[in-house]
C-alpha positions as CSV (number, residue, x, y, z in Angstrom):
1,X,-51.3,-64.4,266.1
2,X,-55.3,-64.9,266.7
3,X,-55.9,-68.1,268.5
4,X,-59.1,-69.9,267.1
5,X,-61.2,-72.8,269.4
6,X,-64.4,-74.1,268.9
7,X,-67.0,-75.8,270.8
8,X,-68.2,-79.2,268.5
9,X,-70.3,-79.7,271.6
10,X,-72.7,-76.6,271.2
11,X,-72.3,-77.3,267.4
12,X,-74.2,-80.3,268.0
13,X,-76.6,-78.9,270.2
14,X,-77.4,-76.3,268.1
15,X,-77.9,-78.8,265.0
16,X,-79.9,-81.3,266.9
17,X,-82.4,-77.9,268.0
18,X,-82.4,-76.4,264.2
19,X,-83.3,-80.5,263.2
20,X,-86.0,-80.7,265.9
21,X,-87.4,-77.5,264.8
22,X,-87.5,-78.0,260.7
23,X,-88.9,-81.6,261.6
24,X,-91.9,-80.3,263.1
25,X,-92.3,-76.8,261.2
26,X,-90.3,-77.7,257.5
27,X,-89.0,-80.7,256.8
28,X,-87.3,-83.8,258.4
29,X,-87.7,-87.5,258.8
30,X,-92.1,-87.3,258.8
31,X,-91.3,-85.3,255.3
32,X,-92.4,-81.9,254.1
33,X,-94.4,-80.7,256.4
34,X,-94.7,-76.8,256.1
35,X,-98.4,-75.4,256.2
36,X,-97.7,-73.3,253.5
37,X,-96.9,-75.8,250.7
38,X,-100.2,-75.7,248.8
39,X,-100.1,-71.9,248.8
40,X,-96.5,-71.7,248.2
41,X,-97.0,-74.5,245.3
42,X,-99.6,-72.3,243.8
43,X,-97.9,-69.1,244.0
44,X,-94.9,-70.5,242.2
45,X,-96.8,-72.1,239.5
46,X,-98.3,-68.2,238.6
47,X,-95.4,-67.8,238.1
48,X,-94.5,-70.4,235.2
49,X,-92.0,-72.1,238.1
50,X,-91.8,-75.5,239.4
51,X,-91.9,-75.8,243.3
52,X,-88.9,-77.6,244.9
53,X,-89.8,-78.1,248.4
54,X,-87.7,-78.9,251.8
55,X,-83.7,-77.3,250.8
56,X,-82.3,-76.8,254.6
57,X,-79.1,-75.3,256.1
58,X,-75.5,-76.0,256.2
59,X,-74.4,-75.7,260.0
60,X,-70.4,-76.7,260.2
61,X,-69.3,-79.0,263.4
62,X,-67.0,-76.4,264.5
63,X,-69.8,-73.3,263.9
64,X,-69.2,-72.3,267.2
65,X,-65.8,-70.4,266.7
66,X,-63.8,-68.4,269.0
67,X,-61.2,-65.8,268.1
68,X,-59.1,-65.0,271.5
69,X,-61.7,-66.3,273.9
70,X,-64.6,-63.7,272.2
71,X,-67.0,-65.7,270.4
72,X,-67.1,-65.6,266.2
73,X,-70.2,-67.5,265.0
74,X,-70.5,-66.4,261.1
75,X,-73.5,-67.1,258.8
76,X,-73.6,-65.8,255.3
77,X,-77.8,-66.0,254.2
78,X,-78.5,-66.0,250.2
79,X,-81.4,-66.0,249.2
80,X,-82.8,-69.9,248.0
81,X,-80.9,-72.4,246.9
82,X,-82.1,-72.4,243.4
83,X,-82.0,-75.5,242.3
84,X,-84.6,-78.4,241.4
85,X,-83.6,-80.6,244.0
86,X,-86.2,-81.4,247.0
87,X,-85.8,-82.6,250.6
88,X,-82.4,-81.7,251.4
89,X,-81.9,-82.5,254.6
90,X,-79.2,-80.6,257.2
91,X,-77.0,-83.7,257.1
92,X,-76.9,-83.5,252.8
93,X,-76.4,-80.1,252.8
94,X,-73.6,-80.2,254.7
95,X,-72.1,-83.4,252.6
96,X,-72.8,-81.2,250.0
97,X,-70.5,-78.8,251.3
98,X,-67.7,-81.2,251.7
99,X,-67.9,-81.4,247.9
100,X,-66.9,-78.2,247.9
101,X,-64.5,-77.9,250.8
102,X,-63.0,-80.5,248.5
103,X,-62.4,-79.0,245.1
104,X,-59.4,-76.0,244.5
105,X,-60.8,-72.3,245.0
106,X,-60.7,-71.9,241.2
107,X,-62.5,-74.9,240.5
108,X,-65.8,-73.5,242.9
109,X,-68.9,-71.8,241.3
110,X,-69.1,-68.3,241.8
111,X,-71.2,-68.8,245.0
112,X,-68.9,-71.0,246.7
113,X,-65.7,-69.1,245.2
114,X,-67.5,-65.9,246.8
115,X,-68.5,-67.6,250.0
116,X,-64.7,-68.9,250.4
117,X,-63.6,-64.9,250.2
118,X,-66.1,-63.8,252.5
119,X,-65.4,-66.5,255.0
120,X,-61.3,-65.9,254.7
121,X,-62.5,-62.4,255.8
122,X,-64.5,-62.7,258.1
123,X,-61.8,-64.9,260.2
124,X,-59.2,-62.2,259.3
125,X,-57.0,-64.6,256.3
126,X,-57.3,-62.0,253.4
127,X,-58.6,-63.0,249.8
128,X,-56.6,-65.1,248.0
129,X,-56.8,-68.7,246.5
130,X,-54.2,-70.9,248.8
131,X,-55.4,-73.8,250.2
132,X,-53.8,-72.7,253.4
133,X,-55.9,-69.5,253.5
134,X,-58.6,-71.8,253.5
135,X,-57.6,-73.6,256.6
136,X,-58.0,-72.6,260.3
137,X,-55.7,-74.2,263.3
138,X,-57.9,-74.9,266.4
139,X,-56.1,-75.2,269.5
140,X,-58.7,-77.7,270.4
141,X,-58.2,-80.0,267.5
142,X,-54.7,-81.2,266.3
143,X,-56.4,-81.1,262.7
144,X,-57.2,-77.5,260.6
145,X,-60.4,-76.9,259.8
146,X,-61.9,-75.6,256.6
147,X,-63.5,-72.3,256.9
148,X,-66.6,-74.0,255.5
149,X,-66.8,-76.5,258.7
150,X,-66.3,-73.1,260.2
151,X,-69.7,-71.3,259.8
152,X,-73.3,-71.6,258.8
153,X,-74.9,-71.4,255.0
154,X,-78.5,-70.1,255.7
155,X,-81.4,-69.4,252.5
156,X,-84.1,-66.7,253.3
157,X,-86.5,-69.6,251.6
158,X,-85.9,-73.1,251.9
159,X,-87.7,-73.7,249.1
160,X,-87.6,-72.8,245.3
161,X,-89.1,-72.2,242.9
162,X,-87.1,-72.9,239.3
163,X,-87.9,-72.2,235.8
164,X,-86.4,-74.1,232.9
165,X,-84.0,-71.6,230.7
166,X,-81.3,-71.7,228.4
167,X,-78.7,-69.3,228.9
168,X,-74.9,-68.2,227.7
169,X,-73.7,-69.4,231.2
170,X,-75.0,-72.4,230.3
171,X,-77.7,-73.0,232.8
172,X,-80.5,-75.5,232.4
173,X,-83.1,-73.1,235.4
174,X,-83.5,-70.0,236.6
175,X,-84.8,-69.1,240.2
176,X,-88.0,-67.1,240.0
177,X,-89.0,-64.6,242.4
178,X,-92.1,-65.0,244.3
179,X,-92.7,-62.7,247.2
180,X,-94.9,-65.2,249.1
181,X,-92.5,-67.5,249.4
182,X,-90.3,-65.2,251.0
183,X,-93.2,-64.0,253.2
184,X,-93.9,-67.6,254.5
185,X,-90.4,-68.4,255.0
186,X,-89.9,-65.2,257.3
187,X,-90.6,-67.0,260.9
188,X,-88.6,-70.3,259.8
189,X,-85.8,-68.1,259.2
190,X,-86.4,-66.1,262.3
191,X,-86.1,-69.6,264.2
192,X,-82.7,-70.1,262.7
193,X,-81.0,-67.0,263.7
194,X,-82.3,-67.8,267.4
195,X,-81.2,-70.9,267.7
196,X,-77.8,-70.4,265.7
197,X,-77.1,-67.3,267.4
198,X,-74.6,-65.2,265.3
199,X,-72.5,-62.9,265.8
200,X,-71.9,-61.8,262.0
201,X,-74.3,-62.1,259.4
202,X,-72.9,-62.1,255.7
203,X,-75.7,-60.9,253.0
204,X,-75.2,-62.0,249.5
205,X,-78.3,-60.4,247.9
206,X,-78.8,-56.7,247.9
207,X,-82.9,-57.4,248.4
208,X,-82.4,-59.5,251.4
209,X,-81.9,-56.2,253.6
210,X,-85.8,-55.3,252.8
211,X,-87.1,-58.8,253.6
212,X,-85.1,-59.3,256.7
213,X,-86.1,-56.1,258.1
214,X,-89.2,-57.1,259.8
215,X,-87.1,-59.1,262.1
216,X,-84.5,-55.7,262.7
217,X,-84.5,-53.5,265.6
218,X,-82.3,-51.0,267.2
219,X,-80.3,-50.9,263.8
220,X,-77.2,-48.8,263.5
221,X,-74.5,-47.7,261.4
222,X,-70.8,-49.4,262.8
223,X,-69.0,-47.0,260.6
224,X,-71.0,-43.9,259.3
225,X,-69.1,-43.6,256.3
226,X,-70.1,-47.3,255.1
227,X,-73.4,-48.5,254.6
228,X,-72.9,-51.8,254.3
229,X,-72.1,-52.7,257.5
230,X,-74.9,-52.2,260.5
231,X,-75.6,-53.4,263.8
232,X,-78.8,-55.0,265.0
233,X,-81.2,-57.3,266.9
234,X,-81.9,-60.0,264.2
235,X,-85.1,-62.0,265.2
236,X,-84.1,-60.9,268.8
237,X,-80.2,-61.7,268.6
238,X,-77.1,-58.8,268.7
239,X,-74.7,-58.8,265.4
240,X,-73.0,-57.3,263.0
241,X,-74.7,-57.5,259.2
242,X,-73.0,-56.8,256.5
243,X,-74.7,-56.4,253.1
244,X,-73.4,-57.3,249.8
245,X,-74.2,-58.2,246.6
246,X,-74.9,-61.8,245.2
247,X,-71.4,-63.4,244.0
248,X,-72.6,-64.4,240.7
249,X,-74.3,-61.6,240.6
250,X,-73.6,-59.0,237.6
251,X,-70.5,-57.2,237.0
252,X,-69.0,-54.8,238.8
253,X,-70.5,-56.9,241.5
254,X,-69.8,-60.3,240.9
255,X,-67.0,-60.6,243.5
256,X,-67.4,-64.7,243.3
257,X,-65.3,-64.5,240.1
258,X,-62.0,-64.2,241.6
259,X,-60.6,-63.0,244.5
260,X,-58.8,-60.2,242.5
261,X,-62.6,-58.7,241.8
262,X,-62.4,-55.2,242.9
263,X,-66.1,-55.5,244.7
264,X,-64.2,-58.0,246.7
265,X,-61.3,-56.0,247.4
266,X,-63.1,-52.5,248.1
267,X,-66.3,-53.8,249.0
268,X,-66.5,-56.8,251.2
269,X,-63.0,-57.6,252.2
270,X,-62.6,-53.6,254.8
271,X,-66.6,-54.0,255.0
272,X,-65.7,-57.7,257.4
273,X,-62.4,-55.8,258.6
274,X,-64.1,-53.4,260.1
275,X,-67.0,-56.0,261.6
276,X,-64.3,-57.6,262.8
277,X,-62.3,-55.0,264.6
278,X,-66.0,-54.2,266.0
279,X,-66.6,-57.6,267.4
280,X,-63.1,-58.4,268.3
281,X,-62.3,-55.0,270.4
């Protein structure tokens, strides 16, 4: 059986260099500070969207994982957060993924419920919807640890922009897309993925490939026969990407609908096997 440790220590470090950073180039304790607010404000409002400035990262305390001694630090990047909230710092975000480390897999949105199967993946638990699944031992804590206190929940923009909308799903906004948003967000993101380091990087948009891949170099296949999965130098750092669809995204693809999905079953769950079997030796 895989032995799992972690390094809390690094963790910290690691969130107290992220925090320094957004403070001075995003957001922190001196507020929303970003340079390109007023153009990122104006470009959103073209679009009929309201501007919600300031949504940071989730980094959990035990991020920096080991599996057998050879290090496993996992971040899954979406896209924005897509909600009208503003200034959420590091330290909500991740209270606000205690509220879902909290609630039973079934009871997640399809982002989390997604996120959960990705995550049980990646650390090599299979899909399902136990709590236990959920739960890794650490032989350096006498307490599990929830897969979500286990990795790091990055957006491509840390703002959004949000319409108003009325829909079957019963949503009360919409995320709109506004490319220079994402082009102002590129070298806050790069930031990120240096000082977080990664060793696997989870996609859940199928555009996010494209905008990240100013930041790519030296990128090959892992396994020829899937295109999902590649290996790079993202923003200057070695993983292993893998690239899937949003979970709430459309169906076939909407493998945050159950664990049973068949895009989550045939898609993602061999694509972070075989990143796994590549990392792990």
């Amino acid at each position: 059986m895989a032995q799992f440790t972690s390094d809390p220590v690094r963790t910290r470090q690691r969130i107290a260099e992220l925090d320094e950073y957004m403070s001075r180039s995003v957001f922190g304790a001196g507020g929303f500070v970003c340079r390109s607010s007023a153009s990122c404000g104006s470009a959103a409002a073209k679009k009929a969207a309201d501007f919600y400035e300031g949504q940071l990262s989730h980094v959990g305390l035990h991020y920096d994982l080991f599996e057998d001694g050879v290090p496993l630090r996992v971040l899954v990047l979406g896209m924005e957060m897509g909600r009208p909230d503003r200034h959420i710092s590091l330290e909500t975000r991740r209270l606000q993924q205690d509220e879902a480390i909290g609630m039973r897999f079934g009871a997640r949105h399809a982002h989390m419920l997604g996120t959960t199967s990705a995550l049980r993946a990646a650390f090599g638990r299979g899909l399902g919807d136990d709590r236990a699944g959920e739960l890794l031992p650490l032989a350096n804590d006498p307490v599990p640890q929830h897969v979500m206190q286990c990795y790091a929940l990055v957006n491509k923009r840390l703002c959004s922009a949000v319409r108003p909308v009325d829909s079957a799903k019963g949503r009360r906004f919409q995320a709109a897309q506004v490319p220079a948003m994402d082009r102002a967000c590129l070298p806050h993101l790069a930031a990120t993925i240096r000082i977080l380091e990664p060793t696997m990087v989870i996609l859940q948009s199928k555009a996010l490939r494209s905008l990240i891949a100013p930041h790519l170099k030296h990128v090959e296949r892992i396994d020829p026969a899937n295109e999902q999965l590649e290996y790079a130098e993202f923003a200057g750092v070695a993983t292993a990407i893998a690239n899937f669809s949003h979970p709430a995204a459309h169906a076939p693809y909407n493998w945050g609908s159950s664990h049973r999905n068949v895009y989550a079953m045939d898609v993602v769950e061999p694509t972070l096997e075989t990143a796994r079997s590549f990392l792990l030796g």
